[in-house]
C-alpha positions as CSV (number, residue, x, y, z in Angstrom):
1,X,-77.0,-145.8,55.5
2,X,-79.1,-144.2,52.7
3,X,-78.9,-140.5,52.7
4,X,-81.6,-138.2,53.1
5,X,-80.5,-136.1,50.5
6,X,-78.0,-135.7,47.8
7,X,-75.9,-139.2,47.1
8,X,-73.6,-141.5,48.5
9,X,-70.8,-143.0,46.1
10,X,-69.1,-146.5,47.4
11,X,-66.3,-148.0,45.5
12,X,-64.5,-151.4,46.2
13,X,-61.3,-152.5,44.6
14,X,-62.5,-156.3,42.8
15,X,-59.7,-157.6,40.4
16,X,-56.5,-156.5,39.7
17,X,-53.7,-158.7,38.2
18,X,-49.7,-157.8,38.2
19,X,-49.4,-158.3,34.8
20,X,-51.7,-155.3,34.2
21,X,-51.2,-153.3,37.5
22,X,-52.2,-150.0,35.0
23,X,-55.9,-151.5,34.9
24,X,-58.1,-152.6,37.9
25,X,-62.1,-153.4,38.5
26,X,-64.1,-151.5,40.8
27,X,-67.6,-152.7,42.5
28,X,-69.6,-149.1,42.5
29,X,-72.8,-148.7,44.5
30,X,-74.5,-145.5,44.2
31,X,-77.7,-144.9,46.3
32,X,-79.9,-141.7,46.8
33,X,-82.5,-140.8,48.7
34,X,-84.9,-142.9,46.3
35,X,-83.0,-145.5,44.4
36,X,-79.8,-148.1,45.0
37,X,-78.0,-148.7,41.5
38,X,-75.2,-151.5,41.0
39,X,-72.3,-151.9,38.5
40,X,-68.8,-153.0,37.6
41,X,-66.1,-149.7,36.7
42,X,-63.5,-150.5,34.9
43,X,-60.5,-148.0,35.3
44,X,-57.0,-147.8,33.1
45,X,-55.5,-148.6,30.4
46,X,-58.9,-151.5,30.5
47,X,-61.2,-148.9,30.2
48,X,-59.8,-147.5,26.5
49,X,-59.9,-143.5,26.3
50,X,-62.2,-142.9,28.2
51,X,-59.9,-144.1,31.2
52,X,-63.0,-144.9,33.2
53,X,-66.3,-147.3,31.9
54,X,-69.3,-148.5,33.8
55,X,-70.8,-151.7,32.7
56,X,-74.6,-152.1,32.9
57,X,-76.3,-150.5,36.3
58,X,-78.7,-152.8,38.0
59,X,-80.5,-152.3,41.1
60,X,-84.4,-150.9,42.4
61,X,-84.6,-148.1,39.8
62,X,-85.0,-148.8,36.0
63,X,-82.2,-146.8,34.0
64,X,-79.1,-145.3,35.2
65,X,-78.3,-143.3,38.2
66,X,-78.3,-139.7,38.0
67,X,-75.6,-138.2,35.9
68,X,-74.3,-135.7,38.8
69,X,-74.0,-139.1,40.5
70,X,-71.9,-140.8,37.9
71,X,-69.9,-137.9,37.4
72,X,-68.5,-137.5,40.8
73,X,-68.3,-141.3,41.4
74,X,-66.1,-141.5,37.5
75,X,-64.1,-138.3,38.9
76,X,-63.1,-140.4,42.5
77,X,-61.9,-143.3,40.2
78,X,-60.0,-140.7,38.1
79,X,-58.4,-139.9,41.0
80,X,-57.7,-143.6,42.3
81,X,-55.9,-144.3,38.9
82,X,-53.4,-140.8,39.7
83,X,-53.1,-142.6,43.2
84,X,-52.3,-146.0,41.2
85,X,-50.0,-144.6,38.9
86,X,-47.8,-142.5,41.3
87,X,-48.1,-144.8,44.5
88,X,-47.8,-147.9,42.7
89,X,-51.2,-149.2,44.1
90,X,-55.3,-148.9,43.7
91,X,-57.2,-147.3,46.6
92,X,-59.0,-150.4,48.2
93,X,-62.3,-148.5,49.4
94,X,-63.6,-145.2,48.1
95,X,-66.4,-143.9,49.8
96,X,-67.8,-140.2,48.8
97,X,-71.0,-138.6,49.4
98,X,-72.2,-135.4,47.3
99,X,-75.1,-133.4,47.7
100,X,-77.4,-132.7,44.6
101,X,-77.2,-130.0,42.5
102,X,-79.2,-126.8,42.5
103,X,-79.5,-125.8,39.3
């Protein structure tokens, strides 16, 4: 369902392996009101640093989606890696929507 307003964050577990159960691949899809965008997360020790890296967005909008969007969906698979790391598994599904920001 597209939202009317603000944006919707979907996140689907893709590979993981058991010899590197600290790393894992995530399927994002972010839509707003105007605009689906496509990509590949990876999360963990994988990801270097930064803990969490998009690869290249695709969808009907040139570019990237908005960074309020990214934010939120990079914070949810911050959180997925705490679940990972004290549960001793990756969220399957991660679905989030956020409103847009005022300011």
């Amino acid at each position: 369902m597209t939202p009317k307003n603000g944006g919707k964050i979907e996140l689907r577990l893709g590979a993981t392996t058991p010899e590197s159960p600290a790393s894992a691949e995530y399927e994002a899809h972010l839509q707003t009101a105007s605009a689906n965008f496509h990509s590949r997360a990876q999360v963990g020790a994988s990801a270097g640093a930064k803990q969490v890296e998009f690869g290249a967005w695709t969808g009907d909008a040139a570019g990237e989606p908005p960074e309020w969007l990214m934010a939120d969906a990079r914070a949810a698979l911050k959180a997925a890696l705490r679940t990972s790391q004290s549960e001793g598994r990756w969220p399957r599904r991660i679905t989030r929507w956020r409103p847009e920001p005022s300011d």
